[in-house]
C-alpha positions in Angstrom: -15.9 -15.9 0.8 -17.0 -13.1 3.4 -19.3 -10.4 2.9 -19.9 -7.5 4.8 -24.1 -5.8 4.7 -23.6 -2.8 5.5 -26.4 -0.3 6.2 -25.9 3.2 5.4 -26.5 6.6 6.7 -24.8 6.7 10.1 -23.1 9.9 10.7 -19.6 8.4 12.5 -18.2 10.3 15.7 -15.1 9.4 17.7 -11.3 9.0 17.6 -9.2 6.4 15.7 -5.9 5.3 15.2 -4.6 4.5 11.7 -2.7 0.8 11.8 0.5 0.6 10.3 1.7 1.2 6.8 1.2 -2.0 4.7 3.5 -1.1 2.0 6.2 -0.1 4.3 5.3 -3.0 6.4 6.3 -5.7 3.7 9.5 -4.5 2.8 10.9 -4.0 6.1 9.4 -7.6 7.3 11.5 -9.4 4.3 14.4 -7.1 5.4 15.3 -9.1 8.4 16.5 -11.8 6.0 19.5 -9.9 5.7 20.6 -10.3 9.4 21.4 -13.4 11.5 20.5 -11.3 14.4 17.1 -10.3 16.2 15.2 -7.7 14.6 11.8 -6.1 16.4 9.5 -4.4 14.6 6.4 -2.5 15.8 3.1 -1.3 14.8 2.8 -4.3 12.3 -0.8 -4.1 11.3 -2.9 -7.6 11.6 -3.9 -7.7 7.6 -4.0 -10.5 5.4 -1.3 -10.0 3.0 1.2 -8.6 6.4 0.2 -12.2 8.2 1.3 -14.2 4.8 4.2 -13.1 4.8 5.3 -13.4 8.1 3.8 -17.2 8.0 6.2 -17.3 4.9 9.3 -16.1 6.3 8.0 -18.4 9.3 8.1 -21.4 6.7 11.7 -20.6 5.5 12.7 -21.2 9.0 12.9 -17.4 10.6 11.9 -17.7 14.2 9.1 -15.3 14.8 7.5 -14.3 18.8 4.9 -12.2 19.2 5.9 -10.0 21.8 3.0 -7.3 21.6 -0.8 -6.5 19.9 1.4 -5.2 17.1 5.1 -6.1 17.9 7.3 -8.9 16.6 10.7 -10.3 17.0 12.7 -11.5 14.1 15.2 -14.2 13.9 16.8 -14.9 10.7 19.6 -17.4 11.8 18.9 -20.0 10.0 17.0 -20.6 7.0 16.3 -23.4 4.7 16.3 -22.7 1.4 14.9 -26.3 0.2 11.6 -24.7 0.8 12.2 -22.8 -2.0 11.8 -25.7 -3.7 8.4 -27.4 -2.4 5.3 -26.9 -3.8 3.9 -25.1 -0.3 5.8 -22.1 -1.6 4.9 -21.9 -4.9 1.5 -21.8 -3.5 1.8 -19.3 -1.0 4.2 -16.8 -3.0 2.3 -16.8 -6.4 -0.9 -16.0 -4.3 0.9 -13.1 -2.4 2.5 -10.1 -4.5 4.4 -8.6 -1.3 6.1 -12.1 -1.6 8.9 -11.0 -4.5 10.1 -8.6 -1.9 12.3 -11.6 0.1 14.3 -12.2 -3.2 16.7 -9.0 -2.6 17.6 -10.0 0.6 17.9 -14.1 -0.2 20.3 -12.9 -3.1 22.4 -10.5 -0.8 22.8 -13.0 2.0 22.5 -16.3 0.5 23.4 -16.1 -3.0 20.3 -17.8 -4.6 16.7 -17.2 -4.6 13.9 -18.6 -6.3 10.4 -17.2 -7.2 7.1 -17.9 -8.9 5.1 -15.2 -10.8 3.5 -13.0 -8.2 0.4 -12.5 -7.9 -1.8 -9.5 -5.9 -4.7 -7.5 -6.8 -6.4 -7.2 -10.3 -5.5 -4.0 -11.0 -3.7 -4.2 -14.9 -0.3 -4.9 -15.4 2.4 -4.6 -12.9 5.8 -5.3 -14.2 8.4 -7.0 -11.9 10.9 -5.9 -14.7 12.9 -3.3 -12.7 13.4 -5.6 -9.6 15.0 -7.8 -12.1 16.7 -5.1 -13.6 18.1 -4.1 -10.8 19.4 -7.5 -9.8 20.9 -8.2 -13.3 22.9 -4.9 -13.0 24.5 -6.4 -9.6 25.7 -9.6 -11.4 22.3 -11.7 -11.0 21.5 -14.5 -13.5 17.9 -15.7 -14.3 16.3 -19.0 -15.8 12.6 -18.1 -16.2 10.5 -21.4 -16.8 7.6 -20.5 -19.0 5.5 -23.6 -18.1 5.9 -23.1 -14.2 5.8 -19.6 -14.3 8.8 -19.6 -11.8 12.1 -18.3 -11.7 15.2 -19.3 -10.5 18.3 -16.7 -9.7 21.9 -16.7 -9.0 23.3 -14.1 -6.9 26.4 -16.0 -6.0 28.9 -13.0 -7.5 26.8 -9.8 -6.9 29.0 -6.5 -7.2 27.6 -3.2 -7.0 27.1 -1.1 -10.0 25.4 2.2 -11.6 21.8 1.7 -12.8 19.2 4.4 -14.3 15.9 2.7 -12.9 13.4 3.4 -16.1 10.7 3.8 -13.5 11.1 5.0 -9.9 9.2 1.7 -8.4 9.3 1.7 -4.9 9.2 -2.1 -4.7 11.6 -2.3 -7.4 13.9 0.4 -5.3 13.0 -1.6 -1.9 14.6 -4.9 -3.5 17.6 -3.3 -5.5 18.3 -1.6 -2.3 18.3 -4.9 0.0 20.4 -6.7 -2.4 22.9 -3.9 -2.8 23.4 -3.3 1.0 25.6 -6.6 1.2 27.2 -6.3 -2.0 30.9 -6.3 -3.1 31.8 -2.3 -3.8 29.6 0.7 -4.3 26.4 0.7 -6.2 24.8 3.9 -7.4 20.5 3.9 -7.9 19.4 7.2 -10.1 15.7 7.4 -10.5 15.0 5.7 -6.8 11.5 5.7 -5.6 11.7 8.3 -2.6 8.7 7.6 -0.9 8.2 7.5 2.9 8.2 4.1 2.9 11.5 3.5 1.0 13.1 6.5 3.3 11.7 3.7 6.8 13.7 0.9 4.7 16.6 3.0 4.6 17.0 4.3 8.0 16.1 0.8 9.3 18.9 -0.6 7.5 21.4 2.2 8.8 20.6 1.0 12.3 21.8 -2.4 11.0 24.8 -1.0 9.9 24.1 -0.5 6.3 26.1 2.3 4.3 23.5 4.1 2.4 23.7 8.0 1.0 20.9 10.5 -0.4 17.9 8.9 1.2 14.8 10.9 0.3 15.9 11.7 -2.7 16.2 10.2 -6.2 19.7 9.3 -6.1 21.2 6.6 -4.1 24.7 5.3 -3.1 24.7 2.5 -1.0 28.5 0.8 -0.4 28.2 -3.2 0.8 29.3 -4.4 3.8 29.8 -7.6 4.9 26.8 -8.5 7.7 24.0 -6.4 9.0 23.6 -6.5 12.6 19.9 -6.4 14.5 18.2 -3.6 15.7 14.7 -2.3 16.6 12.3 -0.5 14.4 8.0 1.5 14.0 6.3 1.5 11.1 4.6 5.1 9.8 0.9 4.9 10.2 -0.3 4.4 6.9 -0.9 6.8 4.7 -3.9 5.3 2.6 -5.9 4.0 5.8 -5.3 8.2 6.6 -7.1 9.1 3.4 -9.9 6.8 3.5 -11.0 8.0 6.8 -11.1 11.6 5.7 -13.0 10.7 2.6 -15.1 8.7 4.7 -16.1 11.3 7.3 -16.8 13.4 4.4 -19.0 11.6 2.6 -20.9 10.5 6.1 -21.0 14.2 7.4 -19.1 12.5 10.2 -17.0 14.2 12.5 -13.7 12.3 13.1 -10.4 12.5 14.8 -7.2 11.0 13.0 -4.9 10.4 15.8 -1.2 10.1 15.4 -1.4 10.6 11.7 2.4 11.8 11.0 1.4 14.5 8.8 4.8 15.7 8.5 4.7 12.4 6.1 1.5 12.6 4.5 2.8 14.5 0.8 0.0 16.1 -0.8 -2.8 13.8 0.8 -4.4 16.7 3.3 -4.7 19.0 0.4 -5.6 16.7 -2.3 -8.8 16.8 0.2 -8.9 19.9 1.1 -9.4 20.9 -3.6 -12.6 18.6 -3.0 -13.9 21.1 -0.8 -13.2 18.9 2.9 -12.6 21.0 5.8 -9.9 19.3 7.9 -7.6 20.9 10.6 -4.6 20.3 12.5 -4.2 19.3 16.5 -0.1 18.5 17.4 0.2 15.5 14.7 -3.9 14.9 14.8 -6.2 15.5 11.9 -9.3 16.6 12.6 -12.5 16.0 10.3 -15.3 17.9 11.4 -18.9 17.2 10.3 -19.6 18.9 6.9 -22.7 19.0 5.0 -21.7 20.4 1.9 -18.2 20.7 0.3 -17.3 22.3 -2.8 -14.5 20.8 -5.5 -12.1 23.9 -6.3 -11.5 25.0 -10.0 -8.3 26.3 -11.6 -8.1 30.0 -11.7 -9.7 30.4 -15.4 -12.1 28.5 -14.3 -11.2 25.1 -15.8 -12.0 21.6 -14.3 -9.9 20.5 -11.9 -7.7 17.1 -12.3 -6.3 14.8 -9.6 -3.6 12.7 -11.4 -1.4 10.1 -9.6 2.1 10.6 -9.7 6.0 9.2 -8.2 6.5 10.6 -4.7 6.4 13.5 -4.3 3.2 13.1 -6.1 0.0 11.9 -5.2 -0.1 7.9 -4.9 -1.9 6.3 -6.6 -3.8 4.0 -4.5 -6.2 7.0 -2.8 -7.3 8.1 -6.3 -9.9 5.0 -6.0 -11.0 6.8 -2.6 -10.9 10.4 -3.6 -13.2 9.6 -7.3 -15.5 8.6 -4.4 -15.5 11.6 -2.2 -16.0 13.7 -5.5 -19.4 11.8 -6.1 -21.2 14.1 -3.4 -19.5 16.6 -3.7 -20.5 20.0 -5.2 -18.9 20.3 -8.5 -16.5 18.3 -11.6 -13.2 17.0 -11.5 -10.9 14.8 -13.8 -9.8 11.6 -12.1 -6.5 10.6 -13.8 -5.0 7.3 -13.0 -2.2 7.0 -14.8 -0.5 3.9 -13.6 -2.8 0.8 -13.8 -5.4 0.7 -16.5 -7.9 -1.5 -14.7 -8.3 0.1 -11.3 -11.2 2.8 -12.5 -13.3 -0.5 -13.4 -15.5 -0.5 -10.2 -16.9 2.7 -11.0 -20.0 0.8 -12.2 -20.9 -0.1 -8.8 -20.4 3.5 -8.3 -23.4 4.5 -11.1 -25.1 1.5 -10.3 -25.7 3.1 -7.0 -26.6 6.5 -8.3 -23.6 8.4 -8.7 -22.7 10.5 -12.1 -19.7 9.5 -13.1 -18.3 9.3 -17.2 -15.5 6.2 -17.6 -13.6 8.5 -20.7 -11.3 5.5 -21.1 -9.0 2.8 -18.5 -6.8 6.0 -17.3 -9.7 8.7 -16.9 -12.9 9.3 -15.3 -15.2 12.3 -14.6 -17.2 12.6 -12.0 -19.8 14.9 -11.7 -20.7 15.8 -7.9 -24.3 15.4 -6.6 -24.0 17.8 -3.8 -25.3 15.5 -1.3 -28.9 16.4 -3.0 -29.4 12.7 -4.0 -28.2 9.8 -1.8 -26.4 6.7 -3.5 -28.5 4.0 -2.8 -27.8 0.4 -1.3 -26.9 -2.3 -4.1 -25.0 -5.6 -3.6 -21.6 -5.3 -5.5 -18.4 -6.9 -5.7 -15.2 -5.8 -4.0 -12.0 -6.2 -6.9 -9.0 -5.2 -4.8 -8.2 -3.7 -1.7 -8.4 0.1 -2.9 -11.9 -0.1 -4.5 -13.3 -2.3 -1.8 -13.0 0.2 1.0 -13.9 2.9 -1.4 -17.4 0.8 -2.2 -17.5 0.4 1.6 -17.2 4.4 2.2 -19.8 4.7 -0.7 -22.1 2.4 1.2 -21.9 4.0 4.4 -22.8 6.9 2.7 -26.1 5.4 0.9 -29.4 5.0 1.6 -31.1 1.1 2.5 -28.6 -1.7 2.7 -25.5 -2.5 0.4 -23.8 -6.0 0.4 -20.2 -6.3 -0.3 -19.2 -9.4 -1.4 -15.2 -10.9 -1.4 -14.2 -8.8 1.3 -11.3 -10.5 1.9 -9.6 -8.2 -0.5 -10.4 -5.2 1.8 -9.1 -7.7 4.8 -5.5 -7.6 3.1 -5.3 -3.5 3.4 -7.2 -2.5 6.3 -6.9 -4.0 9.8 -10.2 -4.7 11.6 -12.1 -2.3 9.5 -15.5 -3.2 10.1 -14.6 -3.7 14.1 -13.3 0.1 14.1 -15.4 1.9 12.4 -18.5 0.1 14.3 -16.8 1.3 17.1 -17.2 5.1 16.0 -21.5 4.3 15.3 -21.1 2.5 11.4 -23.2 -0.6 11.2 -20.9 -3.2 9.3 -22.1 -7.0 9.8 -19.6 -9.4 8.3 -21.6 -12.3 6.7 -19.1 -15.9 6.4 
């Protein structure tokens, strides 16, 4: 287990370069499954849970060359599905979430797949239920073993088909969609996840000849074919590494200078940010964070207490709220933190009080934070990182603090956030990584 001590205080200055998206990164990694042909991809960020996979699809017998700092070459030809069978990939899948995401495309092209319960961050439930939804609706059988936790499928007859997804999960959409694109006939997906990332899958698999209508929105029609061809593909910078570094310069009265940021695919991020009071400005596709002392958290017009509530693209995601209930702690002012979608991920708040902020825990979904205004520093504790979101927002807290802070199990920020303590060194942070 790594740690990182990290002593706080630094204000940051400099330029940096968000890595690419993870989430988008996973999906479109298990899409060159579907093609016996090379597939490039670019901008692959170097994070733990991006490198498992690869080293999975590696293990099933894709050929994989590293042709750049952050470009790969694909070759699916030939794969052998007896590792889905040995007790190395049990292992490795069960211990990565982003693993379920290579069933679609096994189903599509091969007819079978088999996969253990996944696994992923501590964060409450996260139901795999529409993936196999979606599958069943195609033609998919299941045999679930209770006492290895694994399940085996049969996609040997999969036929398109209308399905009314009963949540919009962009995983569950990502998978349906791969399994669909090499499907007998048409198959219709009403309530699709519409996020950016889902939109990258889509045009990627155009370019390898897919047949897919209504990308970016809710509704989907995707008519089979019978291959998928190669083709060449760059990820989005990601959208979460984006908002951490503006909540970061924030809370470090930093002034820093998000290069490349693709803003015209950011949602509701910049202003999400800009309610907490952040000044933050536009260059070309650049987002520049100039140093702040104070910032101010907006009300509604009668004067009510703002909330910040997650929601399905074109909402907020999810995963910043753990970033921005950090940001508010300094800030001058209340807001409502609403996490709607996992009931454990407002549990590191703790190490939040611990170090001095004022924040009420109402129940698993809520919290209320009430803003210092930067006239008390957090202080430096040692605390434990549970998952990738909170770890890097306890990391931004303890750059923030006063004295020294030790983050422990870091390898949970390692699977979200490329380098981290390397680049934000680099811009005057002191982060030593302890193994």
């Amino acid at each position: 287990m790594s740690s990182f001590v990290v002593k706080g205080g630094n204000k940051l200055n400099g330029t940096i370069i968000p890595q690419g998206a993870k989430n988008e990164a996973l999906q479109v990694i298990s899409a060159v499954l579907l093609s016996k042909e090379k597939v490039t991809i670019h901008k692959i960020p170097n994070i733990r849970d991006v490198m498992k996979l690869i080293e999975l699809l590696g293990d099933l017998g894709v050929v994989i060359n590293k042709i750049g700092e952050e470009s790969y070459e694909f070759q699916a030809k030939t794969i052998d599905l007896s590792y889905l069978d040995s007790r190395e990939f049990k292992k490795m899948a069960s211990a990565l979430r982003g693993s379920i995401m290579i069933l679609g495309p096994l189903l599509a092209r091969f007819g079978t797949g088999k996969m253990p319960k996944p696994g992923g961050d501590k964060i409450g439930r996260r139901r795999v239920d529409t993936h196999f939804f979606g599958f069943e609706k195609l033609g998919a059988k299941f045999n679930y073993n209770s006492d290895s936790s694994f399940y085996t499928v049969d996609g040997s007859q999969l036929t398109g088909a209308y399905m009314h997804l009963e949540e919009a999960s962009v995983t569950g959409t990502a998978n349906i969609v791969m399994a669909a694109v090499l499907a007998k006939g048409e198959t219709t997906i009403y309530n699709a996840a519409c996020e950016p990332y889902v939109q990258q899958l889509c045009f990627m698999l155009q370019q390898m000849g897919a047949q897919i209508e209504g990308v970016g929105s809710n509704k989907l029609k995707i008519q089979g074919v019978k291959s998928l061809s190669g083709t060449e593909h760059t990820l989005l910078p990601d959208m979460i590494e984006i908002g951490s570094f503006i909540g970061l310069a924030a809370m470090t009265h930093s002034d820093i200078l998000i290069k490349d940021a693709r803003i015209d695919q950011l949602g509701l991020i910049p202003n999400t940010f800009r309610k907490l009071g952040i000044d933050l400005h536009y260059h070309g596709d650049d987002i520049h964070i100039p140093e702040q002392e104070l910032y101010e958290i907006e009300s509604y017009i009668d004067g009510s207490i703002l909330t910040i509530a997650d929601g399905i693209w074109p909402g907020l995601t999810p995963d910043l709220l753990s970033v921005l209930l950090t940001t508010a702690t300094q800030a001058k002012g209340t807001v409502l933190i609403h996490q709607k979608m996992f009931e454990s991920r407002l549990f590191f708040v703790d190490k939040l009080i611990d170090m001095g902020a004022q924040i009420i825990l109402c129940d698993p979904h809520r919290a209320t934070v009430i803003g210092l205004d930067k006239s008390v520093a957090l202080r430096g504790i040692q605390m434990t990182s549970p998952d990738i979101r909170a770890g890097v927002s306890l990391l931004i807290a303890a750059l923030s603090a006063t004295g020294i802070s030790t983050i422990h199990n870091v390898e949970q920020i390692d699977r979200g956030y490329q380098k981290i303590d390397k680049r934000l060194n680099a811009l005057g942070a002191e982060i030593e990584r302890i193994d």
